[in-house]
Structures are given as structure tokens and as C-alpha cells.
C-alpha positions in Angstrom: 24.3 -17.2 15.3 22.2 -16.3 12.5 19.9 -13.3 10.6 17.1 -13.2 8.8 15.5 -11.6 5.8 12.0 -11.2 5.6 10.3 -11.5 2.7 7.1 -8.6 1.9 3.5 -9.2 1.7 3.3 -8.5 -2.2 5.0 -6.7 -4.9 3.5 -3.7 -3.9 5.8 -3.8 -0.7 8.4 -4.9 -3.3 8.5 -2.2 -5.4 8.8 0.0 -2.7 12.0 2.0 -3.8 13.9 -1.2 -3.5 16.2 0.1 -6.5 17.5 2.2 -4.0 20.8 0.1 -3.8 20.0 -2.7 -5.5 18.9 -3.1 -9.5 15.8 -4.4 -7.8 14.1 -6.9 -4.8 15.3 -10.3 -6.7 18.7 -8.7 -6.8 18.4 -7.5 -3.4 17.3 -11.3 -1.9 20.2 -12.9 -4.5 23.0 -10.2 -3.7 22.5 -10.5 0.0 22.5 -14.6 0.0 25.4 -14.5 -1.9 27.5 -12.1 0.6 26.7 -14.5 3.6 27.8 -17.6 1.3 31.0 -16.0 0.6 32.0 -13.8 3.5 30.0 -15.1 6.2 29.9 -18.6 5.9 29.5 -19.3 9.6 26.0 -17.4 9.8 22.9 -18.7 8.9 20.8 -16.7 7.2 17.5 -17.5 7.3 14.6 -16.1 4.7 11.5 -16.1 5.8 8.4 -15.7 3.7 5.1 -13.4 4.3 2.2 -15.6 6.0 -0.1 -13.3 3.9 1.6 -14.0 0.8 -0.5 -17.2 0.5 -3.4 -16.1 1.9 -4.2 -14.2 -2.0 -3.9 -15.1 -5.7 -0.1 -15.3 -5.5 0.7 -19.1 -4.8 4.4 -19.0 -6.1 5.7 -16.4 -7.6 9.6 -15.2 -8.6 10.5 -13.8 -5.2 9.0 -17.6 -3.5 11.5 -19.7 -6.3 14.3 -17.9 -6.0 14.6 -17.7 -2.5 14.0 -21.7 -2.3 16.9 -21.8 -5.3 19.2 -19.8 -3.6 18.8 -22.1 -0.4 21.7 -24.2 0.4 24.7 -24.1 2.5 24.2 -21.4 5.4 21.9 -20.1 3.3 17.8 -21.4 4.8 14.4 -20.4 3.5 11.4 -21.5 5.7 7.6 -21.2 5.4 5.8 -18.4 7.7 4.2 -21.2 9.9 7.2 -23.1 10.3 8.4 -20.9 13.4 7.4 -18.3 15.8 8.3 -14.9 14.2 8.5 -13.0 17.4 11.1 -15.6 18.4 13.1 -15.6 15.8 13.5 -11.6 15.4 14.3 -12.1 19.5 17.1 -14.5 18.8 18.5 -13.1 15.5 21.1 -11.4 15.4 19.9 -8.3 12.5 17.0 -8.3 10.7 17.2 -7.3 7.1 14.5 -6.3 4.9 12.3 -3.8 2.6 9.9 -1.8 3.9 8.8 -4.3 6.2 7.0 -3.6 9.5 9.5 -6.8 10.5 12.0 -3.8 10.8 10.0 -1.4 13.3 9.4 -4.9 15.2 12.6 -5.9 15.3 14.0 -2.3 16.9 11.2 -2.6 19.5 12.3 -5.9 20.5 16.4 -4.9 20.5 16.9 -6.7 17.3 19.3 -4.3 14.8 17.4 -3.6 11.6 18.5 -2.6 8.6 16.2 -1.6 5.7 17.7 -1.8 1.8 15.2 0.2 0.5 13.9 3.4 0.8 11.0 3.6 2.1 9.3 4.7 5.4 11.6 3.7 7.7 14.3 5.1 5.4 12.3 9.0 5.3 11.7 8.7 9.1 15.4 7.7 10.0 14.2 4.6 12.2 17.1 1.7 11.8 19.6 1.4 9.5 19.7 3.0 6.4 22.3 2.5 3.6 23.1 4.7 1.2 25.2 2.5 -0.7 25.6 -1.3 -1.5 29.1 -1.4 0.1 27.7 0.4 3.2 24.9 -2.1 3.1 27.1 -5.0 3.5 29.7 -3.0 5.8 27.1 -3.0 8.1 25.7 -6.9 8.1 29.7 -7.6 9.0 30.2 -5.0 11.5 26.9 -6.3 13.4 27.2 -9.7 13.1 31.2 -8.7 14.1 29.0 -6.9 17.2 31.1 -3.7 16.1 29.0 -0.6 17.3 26.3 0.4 14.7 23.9 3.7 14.9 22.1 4.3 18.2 18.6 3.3 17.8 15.8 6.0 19.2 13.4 2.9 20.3 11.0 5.0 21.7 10.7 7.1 18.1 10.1 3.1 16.5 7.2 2.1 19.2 5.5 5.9 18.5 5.8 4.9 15.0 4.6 1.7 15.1 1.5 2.6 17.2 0.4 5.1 14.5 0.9 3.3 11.6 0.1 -0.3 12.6 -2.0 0.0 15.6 -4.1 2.7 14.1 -4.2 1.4 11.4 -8.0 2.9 10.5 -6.7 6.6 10.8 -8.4 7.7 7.4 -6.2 10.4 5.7 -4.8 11.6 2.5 -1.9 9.0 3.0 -2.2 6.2 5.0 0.5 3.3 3.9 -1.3 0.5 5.5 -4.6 1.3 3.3 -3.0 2.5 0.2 -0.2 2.1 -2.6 2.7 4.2 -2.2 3.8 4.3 -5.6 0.7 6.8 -6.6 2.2 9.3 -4.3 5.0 11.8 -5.1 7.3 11.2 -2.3 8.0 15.1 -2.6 4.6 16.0 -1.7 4.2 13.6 1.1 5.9 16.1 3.6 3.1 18.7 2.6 0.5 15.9 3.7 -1.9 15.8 7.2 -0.6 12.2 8.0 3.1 12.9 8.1 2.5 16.4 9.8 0.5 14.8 12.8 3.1 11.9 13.0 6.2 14.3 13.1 4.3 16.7 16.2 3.6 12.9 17.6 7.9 12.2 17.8 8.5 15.9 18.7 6.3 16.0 21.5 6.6 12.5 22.9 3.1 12.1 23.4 0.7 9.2 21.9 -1.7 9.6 19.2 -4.6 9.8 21.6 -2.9 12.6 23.5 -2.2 14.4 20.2 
């Protein structure tokens, strides 16, 4: 009985439009621990940081202290190589995070996803997507609650996750594995040769190879 939060690789990730519904990503990992010590005492929620965020430069940083400072009560922050990710997001109840691949993992693996930022997964309607704070939360307790929640197109998340994580060395003009999406104007990414070929990919139903 528990979910889990998902730290990102870097404040890159971070900064990815996660003012969306929250003042900002410290806000969001603070907010969101904070509504599970108060309203859902009886489910842990675990936080789980990057395994690439020590891998760099960063060795602690703001989002690493106040996770461990906000951890007590149900409330349990744990080291990447303390667990098997691919077990946990089978066993969790949601996942919740930012512009995390975690979230296009989790919907593959019939794990409920919610995303608090808008990002990718919020611009290609794959998961949850809040538009608000209180919906955000309204949806942690009605899916923990296992009220129904928005009907998940699994086969749009694994075409998704094929393009951008599998082929991964597709060179084009936008390519979020490769480069940093706050240089772009969101506005203009529609126009772009990546998002056209990954929108007749979903249409069509076929695979990047068949495209």
C-alpha cells in the first residue's frame, strides 16, 4: 500500500514547467509529502532518487536534503540502488512525478501515472495531467481510494516510449533526450520534424521503422 515519487536526473528535468501547479519542484516534493502525512497517513510514500544524479558533479544538492528532511512518518526516501525500480513501479500503487520517463514506464507496466508538470507527457496527453493543485491531489486520493481515473491509451505510451527512449539517436531539430527544453518555444515545437513524425507514428499505429 504505498506510491512513489521519483526524483529527475538534474535540474534541467526540474525546471521543466514544474511551476505548472506548484511555485516550483521543492514545493512540488514538500506539498506532496505533506498531503500524504496529513490525509493519507496509512500510505507510504516512498521518494526515490535518480541513479544518474550521482553519477555527475551534483553530490547533494536542495532537491537530495529536502527530500531526506521531509522523511519521517509514512513519508520514505531511499537511494536508487536500494531497490529494484521495475519492482517497485509494479507494486506501487501511482507513480507521481515531473517529466520523468518513470511516468511512460509506469503506464506500460499498469502503474497509474500522474505527471505535476507540464511537460511532454503533459503536450502528448499520456497519464494524468492536472490542471490544478486541487485536482492534483483529488486524484492521488481517488486512486489510492481505487476510484476510476482517466483511461490510459497504453499502446500511445509504448509508441512513445520507443521513439523517444529507444531511439534515442534520432538526430532532429528537437530531440528531448539530447537537448534542453528550456531553449525551445514550446509554441514552435508543433511546427518541428520530430513532433510531426511522432504524431503520424500514434495516428497510424505503426513503429518508427515502419514510418
Amino acid at each position: 500500500n504505498f506510491a512513489m515519487i521519483t526524483i529527475n536526473a538534474g535540474w534541467d528535468a526540474n525546471s521543466l514547467d514544474s511551476d505548472h501547479i506548484f511555485k516550483n519542484y521543492l514545493s512540488f516534493l514538500k506539498e506532496t509529502a505533506l498531503y500524504f502525512k496529513k490525509k493519507l497517513p496509512d500510505t507510504k510514500l516512498i521518494i526515490k532518487d535518480h541513479p544518474h544524479r550521482k553519477s555527475g558533479i551534483i553530490k547533494s544538492d536542495s532537491v537530495e536534503r529536502i527530500s531526506k528532511k521531509i522523511s519521517n512518518n509514512n513519508v520514505i526516501f531511499i537511494d536508487s540502488s536500494e531497490a529494484n525500480f521495475y519492482e517497485i513501479i509494479k507494486d506501487c500503487k501511482l507513480l507521481i512525478s515531473v517529466a520523468s520517463t518513470s511516468l511512460n514506464e509506469a503506464i506500460i507496466m499498469n502503474t497509474p501515472a500522474i505527471s505535476a508538470g507540464k511537460d511532454q507527457y503533459y503536450h502528448f496527453n499520456l497519464g494524468i495531467n492536472p490542471k490544478s493543485k486541487k485536482e492534483f491531489f483529488n486524484y492521488i486520493t481517488n486512486i489510492l481510494k481505487n476510484k476510476k481515473t482517466k483511461k490510459i491509451n497504453k499502446n500511445k505510451a509504448i509508441i512513445f516510449y520507443y521513439l523517444i527512449h529507444i531511439k534515442k539517436f534520432l538526430v532532429s531539430e528537437f530531440n528531448p533526450q539530447t537537448d534542453n527544453w528550456l531553449k525551445y518555444d514550446i509554441g514552435k515545437l508543433e511546427n518541428s520534424s520530430h513532433l510531426k513524425l511522432l504524431k503520424k507514428i500514434i495516428n497510424s499505429n505503426k513503429t518508427f521503422l515502419e514510418k
